[in-house]
N, CA, C and O atoms as a GROMACS GRO file, in nm:
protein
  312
    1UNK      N    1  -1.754   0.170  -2.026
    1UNK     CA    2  -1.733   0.206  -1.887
    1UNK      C    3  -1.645   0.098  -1.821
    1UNK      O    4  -1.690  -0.017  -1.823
    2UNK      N    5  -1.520   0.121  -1.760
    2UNK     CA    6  -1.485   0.055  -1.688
    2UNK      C    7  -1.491   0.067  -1.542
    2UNK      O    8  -1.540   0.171  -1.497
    3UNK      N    9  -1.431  -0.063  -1.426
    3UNK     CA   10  -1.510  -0.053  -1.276
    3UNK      C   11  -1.351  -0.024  -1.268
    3UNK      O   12  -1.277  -0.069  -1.354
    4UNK      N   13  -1.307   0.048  -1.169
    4UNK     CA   14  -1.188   0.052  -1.126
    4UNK      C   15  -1.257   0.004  -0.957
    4UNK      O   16  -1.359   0.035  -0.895
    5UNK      N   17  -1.106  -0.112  -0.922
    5UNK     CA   18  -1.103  -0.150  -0.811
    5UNK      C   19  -1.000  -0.064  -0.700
    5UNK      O   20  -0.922   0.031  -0.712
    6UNK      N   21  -1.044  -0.154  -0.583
    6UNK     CA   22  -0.962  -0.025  -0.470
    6UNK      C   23  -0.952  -0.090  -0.372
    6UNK      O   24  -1.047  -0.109  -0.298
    7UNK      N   25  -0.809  -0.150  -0.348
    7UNK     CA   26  -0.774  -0.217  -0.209
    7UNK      C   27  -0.643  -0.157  -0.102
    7UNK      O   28  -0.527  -0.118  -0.112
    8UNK      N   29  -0.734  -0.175  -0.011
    8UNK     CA   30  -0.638  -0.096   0.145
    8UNK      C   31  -0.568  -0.131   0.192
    8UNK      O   32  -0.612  -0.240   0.228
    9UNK      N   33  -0.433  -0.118   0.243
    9UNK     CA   34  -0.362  -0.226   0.331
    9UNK      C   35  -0.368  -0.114   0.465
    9UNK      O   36  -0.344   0.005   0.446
   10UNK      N   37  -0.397  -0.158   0.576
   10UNK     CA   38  -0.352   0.028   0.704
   10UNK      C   39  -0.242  -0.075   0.748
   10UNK      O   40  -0.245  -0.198   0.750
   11UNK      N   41  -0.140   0.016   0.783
   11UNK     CA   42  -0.024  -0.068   0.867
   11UNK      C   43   0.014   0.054   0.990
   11UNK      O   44  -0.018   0.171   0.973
   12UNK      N   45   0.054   0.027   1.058
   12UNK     CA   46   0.114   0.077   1.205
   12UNK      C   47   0.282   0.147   1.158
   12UNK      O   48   0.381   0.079   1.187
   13UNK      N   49   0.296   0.248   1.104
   13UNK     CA   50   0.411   0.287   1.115
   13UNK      C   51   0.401   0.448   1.027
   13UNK      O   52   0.306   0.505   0.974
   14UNK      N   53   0.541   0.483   1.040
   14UNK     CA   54   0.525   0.644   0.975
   14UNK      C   55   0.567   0.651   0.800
   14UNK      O   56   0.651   0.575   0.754
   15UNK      N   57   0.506   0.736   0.728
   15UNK     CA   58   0.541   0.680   0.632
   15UNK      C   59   0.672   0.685   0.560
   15UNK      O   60   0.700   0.631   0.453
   16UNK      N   61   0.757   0.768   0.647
   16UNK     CA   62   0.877   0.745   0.622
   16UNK      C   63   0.930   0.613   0.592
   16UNK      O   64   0.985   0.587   0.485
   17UNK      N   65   0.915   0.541   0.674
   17UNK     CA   66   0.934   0.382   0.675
   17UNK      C   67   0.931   0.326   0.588
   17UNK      O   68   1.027   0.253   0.560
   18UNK      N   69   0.803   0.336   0.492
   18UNK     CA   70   0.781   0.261   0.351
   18UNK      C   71   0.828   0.397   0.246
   18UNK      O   72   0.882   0.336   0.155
   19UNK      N   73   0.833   0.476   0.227
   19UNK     CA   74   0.827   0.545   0.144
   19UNK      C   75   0.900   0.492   0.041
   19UNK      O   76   0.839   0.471  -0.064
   20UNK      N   77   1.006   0.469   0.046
   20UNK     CA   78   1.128   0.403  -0.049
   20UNK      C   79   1.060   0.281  -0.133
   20UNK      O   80   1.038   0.261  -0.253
   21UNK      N   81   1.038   0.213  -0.020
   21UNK     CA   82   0.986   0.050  -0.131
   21UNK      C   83   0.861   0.090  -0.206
   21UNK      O   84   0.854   0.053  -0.323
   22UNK      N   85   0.766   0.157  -0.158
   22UNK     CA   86   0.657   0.222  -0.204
   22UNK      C   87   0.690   0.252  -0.371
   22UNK      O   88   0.643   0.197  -0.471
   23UNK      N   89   0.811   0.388  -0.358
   23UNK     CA   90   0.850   0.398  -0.447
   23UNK      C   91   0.870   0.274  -0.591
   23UNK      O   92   0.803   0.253  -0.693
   24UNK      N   93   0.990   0.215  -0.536
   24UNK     CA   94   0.959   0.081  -0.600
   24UNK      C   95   0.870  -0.023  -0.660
   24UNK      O   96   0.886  -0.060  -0.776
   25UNK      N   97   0.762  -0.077  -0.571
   25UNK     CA   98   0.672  -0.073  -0.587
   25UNK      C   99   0.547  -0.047  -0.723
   25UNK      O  100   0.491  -0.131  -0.793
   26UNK      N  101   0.534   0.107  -0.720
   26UNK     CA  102   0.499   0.190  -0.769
   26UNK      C  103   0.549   0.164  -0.926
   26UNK      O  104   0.473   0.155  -1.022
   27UNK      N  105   0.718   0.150  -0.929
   27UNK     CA  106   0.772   0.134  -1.062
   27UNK      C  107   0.706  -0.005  -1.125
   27UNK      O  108   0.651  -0.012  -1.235
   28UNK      N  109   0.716  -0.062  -1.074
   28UNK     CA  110   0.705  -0.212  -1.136
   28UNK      C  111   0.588  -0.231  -1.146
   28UNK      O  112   0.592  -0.315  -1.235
   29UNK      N  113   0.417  -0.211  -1.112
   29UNK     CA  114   0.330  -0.151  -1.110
   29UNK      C  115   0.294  -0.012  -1.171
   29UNK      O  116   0.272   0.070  -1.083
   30UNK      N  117   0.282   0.034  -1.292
   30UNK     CA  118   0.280   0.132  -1.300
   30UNK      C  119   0.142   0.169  -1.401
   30UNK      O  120   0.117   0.260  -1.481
   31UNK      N  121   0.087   0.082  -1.365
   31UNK     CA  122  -0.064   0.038  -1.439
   31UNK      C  123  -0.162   0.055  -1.280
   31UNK      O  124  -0.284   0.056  -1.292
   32UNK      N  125  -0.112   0.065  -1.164
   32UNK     CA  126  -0.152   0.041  -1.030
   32UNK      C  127  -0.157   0.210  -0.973
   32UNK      O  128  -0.058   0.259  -0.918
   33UNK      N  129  -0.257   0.269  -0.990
   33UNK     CA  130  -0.250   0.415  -0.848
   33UNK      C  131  -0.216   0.339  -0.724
   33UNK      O  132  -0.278   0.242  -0.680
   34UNK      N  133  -0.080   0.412  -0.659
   34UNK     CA  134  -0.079   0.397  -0.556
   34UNK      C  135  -0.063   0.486  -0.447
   34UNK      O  136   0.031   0.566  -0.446
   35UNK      N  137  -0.165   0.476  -0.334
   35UNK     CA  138  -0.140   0.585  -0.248
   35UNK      C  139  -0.091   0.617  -0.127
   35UNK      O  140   0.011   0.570  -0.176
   36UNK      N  141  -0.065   0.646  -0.029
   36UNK     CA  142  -0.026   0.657   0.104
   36UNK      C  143  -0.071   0.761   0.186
   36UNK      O  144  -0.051   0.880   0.165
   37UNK      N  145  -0.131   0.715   0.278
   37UNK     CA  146  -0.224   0.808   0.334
   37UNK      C  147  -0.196   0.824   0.509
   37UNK      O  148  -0.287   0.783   0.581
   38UNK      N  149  -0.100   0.870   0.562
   38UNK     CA  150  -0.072   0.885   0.707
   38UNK      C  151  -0.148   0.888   0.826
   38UNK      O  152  -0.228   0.956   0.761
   39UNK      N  153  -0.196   0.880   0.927
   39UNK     CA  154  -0.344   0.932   1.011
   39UNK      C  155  -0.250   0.899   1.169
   39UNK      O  156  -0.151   0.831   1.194
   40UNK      N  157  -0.326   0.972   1.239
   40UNK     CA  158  -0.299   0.969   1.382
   40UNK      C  159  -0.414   0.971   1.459
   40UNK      O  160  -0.485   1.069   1.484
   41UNK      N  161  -0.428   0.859   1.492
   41UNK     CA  162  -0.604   0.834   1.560
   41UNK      C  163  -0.582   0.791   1.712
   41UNK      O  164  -0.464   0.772   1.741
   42UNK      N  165  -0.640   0.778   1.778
   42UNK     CA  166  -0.625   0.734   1.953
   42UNK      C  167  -0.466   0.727   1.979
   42UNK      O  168  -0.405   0.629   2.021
   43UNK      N  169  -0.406   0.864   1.942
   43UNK     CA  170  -0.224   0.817   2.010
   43UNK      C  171  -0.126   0.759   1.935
   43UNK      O  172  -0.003   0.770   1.944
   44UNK      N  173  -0.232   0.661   1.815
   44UNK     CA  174  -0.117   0.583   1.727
   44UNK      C  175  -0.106   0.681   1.610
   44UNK      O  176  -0.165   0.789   1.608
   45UNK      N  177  -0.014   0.628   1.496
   45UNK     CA  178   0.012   0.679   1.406
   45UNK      C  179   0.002   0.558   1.330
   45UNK      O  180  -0.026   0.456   1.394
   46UNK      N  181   0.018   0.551   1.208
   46UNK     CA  182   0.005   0.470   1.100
   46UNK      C  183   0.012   0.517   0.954
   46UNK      O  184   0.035   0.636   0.932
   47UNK      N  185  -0.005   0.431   0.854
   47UNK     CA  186  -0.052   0.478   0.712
   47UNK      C  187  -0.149   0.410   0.663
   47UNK      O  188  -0.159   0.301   0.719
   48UNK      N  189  -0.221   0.427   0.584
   48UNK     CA  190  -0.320   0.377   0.491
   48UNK      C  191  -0.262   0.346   0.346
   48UNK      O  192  -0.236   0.434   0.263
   49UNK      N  193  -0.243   0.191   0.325
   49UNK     CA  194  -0.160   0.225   0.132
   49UNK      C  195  -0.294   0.224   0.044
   49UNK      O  196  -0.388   0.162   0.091
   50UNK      N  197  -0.308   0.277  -0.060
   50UNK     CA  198  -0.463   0.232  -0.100
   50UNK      C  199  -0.420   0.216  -0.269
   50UNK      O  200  -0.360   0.299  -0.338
   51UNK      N  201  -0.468   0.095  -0.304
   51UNK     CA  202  -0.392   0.083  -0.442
   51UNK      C  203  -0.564   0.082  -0.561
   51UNK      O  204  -0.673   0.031  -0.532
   52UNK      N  205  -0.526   0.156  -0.689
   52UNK     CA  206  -0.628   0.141  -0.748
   52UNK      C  207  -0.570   0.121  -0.847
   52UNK      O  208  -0.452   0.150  -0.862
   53UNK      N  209  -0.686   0.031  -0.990
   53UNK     CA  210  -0.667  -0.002  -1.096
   53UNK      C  211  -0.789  -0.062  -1.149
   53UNK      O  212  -0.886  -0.049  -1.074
   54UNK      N  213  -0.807  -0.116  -1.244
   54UNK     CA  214  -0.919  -0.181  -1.372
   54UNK      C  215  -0.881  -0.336  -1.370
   54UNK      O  216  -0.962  -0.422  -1.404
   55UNK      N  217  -0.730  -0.368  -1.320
   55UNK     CA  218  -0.702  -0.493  -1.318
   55UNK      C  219  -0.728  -0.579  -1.175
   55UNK      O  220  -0.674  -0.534  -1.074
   56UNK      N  221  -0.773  -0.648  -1.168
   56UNK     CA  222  -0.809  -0.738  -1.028
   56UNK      C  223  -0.636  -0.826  -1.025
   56UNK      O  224  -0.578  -0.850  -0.919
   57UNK      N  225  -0.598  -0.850  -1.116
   57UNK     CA  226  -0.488  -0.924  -1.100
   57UNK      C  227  -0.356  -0.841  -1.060
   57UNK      O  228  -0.259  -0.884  -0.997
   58UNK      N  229  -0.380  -0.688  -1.123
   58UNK     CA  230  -0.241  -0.621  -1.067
   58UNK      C  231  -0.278  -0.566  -0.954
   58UNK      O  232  -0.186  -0.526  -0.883
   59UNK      N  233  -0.391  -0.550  -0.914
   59UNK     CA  234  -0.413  -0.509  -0.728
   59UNK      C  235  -0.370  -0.616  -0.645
   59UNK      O  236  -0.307  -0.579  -0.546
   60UNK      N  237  -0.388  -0.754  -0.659
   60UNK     CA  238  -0.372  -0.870  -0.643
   60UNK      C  239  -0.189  -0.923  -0.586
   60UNK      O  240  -0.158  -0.981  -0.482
   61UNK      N  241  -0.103  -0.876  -0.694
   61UNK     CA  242   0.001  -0.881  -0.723
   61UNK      C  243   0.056  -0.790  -0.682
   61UNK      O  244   0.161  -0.825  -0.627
   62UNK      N  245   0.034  -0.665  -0.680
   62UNK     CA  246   0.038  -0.562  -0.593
   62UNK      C  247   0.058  -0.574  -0.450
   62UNK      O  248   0.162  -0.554  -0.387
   63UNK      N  249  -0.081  -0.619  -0.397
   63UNK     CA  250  -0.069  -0.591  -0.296
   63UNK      C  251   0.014  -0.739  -0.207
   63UNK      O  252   0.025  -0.747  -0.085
   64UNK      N  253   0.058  -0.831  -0.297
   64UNK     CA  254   0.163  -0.933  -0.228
   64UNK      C  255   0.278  -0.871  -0.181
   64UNK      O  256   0.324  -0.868  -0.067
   65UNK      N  257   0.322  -0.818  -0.296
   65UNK     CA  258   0.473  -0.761  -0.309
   65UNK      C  259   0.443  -0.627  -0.165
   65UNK      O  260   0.513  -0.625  -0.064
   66UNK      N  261   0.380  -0.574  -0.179
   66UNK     CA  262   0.323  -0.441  -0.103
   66UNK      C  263   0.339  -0.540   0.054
   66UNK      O  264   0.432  -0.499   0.122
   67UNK      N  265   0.277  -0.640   0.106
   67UNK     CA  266   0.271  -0.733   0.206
   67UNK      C  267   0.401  -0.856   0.235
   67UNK      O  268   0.407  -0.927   0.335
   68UNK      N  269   0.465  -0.856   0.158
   68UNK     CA  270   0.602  -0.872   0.151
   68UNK      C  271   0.695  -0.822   0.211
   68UNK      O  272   0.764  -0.878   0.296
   69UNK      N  273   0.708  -0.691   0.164
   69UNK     CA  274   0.793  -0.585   0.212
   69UNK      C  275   0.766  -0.527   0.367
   69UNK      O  276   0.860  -0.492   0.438
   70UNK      N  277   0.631  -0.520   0.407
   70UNK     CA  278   0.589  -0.492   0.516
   70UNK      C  279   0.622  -0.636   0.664
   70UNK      O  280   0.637  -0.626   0.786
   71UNK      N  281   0.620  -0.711   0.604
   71UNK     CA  282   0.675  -0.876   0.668
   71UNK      C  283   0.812  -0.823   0.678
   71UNK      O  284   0.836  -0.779   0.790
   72UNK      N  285   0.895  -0.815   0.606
   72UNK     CA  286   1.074  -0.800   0.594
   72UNK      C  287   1.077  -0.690   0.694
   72UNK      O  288   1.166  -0.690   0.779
   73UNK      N  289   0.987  -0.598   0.691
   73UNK     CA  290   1.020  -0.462   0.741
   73UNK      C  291   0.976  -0.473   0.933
   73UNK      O  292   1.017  -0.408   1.029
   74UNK      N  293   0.895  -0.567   0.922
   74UNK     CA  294   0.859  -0.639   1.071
   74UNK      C  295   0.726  -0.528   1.098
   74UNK      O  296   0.734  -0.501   1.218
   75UNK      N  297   0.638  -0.472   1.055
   75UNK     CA  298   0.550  -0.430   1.038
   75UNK      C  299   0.400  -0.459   1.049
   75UNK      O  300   0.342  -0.536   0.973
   76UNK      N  301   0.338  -0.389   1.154
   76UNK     CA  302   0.225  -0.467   1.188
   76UNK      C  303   0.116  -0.426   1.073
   76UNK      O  304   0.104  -0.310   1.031
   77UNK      N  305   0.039  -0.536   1.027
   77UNK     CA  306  -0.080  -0.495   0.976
   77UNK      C  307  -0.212  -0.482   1.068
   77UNK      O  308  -0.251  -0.565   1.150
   78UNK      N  309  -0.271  -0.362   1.036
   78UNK     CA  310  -0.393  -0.321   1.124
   78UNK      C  311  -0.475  -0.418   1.076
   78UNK      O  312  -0.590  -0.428   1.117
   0.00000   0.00000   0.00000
């Protein structure tokens, strides 16, 4: 049996925005589920990224590069 892990990033924007690097992302990681999840709650909009895997180190690594791109992109994290 393995534990698969599961970490969230929510950020403030549409997912148009990331979709591309996501993509990317995604390639170079490809041992990593990654997801994107849109929501519109009190007026705002946002996404949810939600990354899963068995590795603690590629969620880890993941989610730098994932928090990287969101910094460059001037992107608020919730």
């Amino acid at each position: 049996m393995c534990l698969i892990l599961s970490k969230t990033i929510t950020i403030n924007t549409v997912e148009s925005e990331i979709a591309e690097s996501l993509e990317e992302i995604q390639k170079k990681y490809n041992k990593v589920e990654i997801g994107s999840y849109p929501f519109f709650k009190q007026g705002k909009v946002g996404v949810s990224i939600v990354m899963r895997a068995i590795d603690k180190n590629l969620i880890f690594n993941c989610e730098k590069d994932i928090k990287s791109f969101i910094k460059k992109k001037d992107i608020r994290i919730i």
